[in-house]
C-alpha positions as CSV (number, residue, x, y, z in Angstrom):
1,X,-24.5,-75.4,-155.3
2,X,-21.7,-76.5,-153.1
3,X,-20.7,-74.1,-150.0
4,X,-17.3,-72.7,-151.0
5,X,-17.0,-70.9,-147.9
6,X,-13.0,-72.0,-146.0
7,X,-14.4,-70.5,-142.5
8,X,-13.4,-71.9,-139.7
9,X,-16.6,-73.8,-137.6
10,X,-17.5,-71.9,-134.7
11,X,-15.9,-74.3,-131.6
12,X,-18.3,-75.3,-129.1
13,X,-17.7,-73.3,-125.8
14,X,-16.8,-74.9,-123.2
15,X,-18.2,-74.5,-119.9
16,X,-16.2,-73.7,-116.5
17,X,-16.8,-75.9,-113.7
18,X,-19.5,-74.8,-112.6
19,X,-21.2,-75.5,-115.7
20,X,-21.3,-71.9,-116.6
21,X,-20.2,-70.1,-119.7
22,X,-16.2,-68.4,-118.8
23,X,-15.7,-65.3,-119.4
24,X,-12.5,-63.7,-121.3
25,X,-10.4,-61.5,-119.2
26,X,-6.9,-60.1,-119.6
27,X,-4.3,-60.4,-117.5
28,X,-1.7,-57.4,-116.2
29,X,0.4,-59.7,-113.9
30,X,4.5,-58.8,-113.8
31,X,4.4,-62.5,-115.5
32,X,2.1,-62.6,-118.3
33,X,1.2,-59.1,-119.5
34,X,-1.4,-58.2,-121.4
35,X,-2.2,-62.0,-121.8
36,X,-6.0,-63.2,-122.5
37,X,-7.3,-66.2,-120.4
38,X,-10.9,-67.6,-120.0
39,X,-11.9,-68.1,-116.2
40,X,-14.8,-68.3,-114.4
41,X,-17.8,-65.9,-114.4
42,X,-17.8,-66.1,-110.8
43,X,-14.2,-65.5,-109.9
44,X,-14.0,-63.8,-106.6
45,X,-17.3,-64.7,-105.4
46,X,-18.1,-67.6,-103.3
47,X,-18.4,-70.8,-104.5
48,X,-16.5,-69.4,-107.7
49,X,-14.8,-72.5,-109.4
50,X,-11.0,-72.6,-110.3
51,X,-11.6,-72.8,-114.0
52,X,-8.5,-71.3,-116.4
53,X,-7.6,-71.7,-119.7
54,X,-5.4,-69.4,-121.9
55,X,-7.3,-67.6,-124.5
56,X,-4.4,-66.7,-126.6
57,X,-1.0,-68.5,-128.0
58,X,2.1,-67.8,-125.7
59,X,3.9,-64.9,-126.5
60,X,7.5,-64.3,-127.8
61,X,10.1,-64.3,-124.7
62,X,10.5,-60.9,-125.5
63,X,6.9,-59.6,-125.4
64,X,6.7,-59.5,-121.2
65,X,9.7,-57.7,-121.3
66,X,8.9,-55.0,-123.6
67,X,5.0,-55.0,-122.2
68,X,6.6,-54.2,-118.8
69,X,8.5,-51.5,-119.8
70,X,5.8,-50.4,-121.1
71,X,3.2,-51.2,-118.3
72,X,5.5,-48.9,-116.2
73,X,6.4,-46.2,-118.7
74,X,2.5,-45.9,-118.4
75,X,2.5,-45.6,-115.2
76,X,5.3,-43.3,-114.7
77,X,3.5,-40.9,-117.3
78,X,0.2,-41.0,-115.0
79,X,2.1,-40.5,-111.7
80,X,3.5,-37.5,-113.5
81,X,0.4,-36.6,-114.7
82,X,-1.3,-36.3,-110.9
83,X,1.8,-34.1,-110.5
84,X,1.5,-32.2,-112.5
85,X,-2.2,-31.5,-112.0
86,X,-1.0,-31.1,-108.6
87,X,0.9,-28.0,-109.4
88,X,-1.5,-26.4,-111.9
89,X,-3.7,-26.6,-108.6
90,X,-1.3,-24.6,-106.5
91,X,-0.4,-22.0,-109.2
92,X,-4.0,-21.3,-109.6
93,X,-4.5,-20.9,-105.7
94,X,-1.6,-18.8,-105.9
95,X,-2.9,-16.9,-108.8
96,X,-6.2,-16.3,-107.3
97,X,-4.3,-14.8,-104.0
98,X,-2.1,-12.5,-106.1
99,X,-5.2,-11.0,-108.0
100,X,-7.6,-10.3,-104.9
101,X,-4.5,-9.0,-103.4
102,X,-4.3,-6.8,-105.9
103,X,-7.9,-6.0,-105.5
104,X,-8.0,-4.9,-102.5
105,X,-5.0,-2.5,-102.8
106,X,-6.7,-1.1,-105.6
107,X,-10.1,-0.9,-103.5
108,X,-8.2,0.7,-100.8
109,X,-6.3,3.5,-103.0
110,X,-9.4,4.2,-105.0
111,X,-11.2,4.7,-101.9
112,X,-8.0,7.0,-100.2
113,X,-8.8,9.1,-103.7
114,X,-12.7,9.3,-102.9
115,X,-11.8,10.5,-99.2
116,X,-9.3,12.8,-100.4
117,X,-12.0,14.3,-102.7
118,X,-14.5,14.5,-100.4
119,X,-12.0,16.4,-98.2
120,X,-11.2,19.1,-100.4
C-alpha cells in the first residue's frame, strides 16, 4: 500500500554555532514586534555564539505599526492598573482610619454612659 500521506518532512535542525540545538524566542524590539527568531541557547552567557535566524516570514509593513500601538496600549493599561491599585490601597487605609475612629468615639461615649450610671 502506497503512503498517501502530503506532510511535509520534518527539516533537519540546524545547529547554532556552537554546535548546539537554537532555541526559538520572540522578539518585542520597537523594530520587529512580536517576531519569532532562532538564536543561541546560550545567549547572554559567555562564550554564547552570535547565531540568528528568523523563525517566521516577514511581516506586512503594517503589522509593527499596529503591534506597537498595541505593545503600548498594553502598557498604558498596566501602568493604569498599578494606579489604580495604588488608590484602592489609600482608600482602604483611609477606610480603616475612619472606622477605628469611629470606634473609639463610640468606646468613649459608651464608657461616659457606664460612668454616668455608676454615678447615679
Amino acid at each position: 500500500m502506497e503512503n498517501s500521506c502530503n506532510c511535509t518532512p520534518i527539516l533537519k535542525r540546524k545547529l547554532c554555532y556552537c554546535g548546539e540545538v537554537p532555541i526559538l524566542k520572540t522578539s518585542w524590539t520597537e523594530m520587529n514586534p512580536g517576531r519569532r527568531f532562532w538564536g543561541c541557547r546560550f545567549y547572554g552567557k559567555v562564550g554564547a555564539c552570535d547565531f540568528f535566524e528568523w523563525g517566521d516570514p516577514a511581516p506586512h509593513a503594517r503589522y509593527k505599526s499596529v503591534m506597537n500601538g498595541l505593545l503600548r496600549k498594553k502598557s498604558e493599561a498596566e501602568e493604569e492598573i498599578v494606579k489604580m491599585g495604588r488608590t484602592m490601597r489609600n482608600w482602604k487605609i483611609a477606610l480603616w482610619v475612619v472606622l477605628m475612629f469611629i470606634f473609639v468615639r463610640c468606646v468613649n461615649k459608651f464608657r461616659g454612659i457606664a460612668d454616668e450610671l455608676e454615678l447615679s
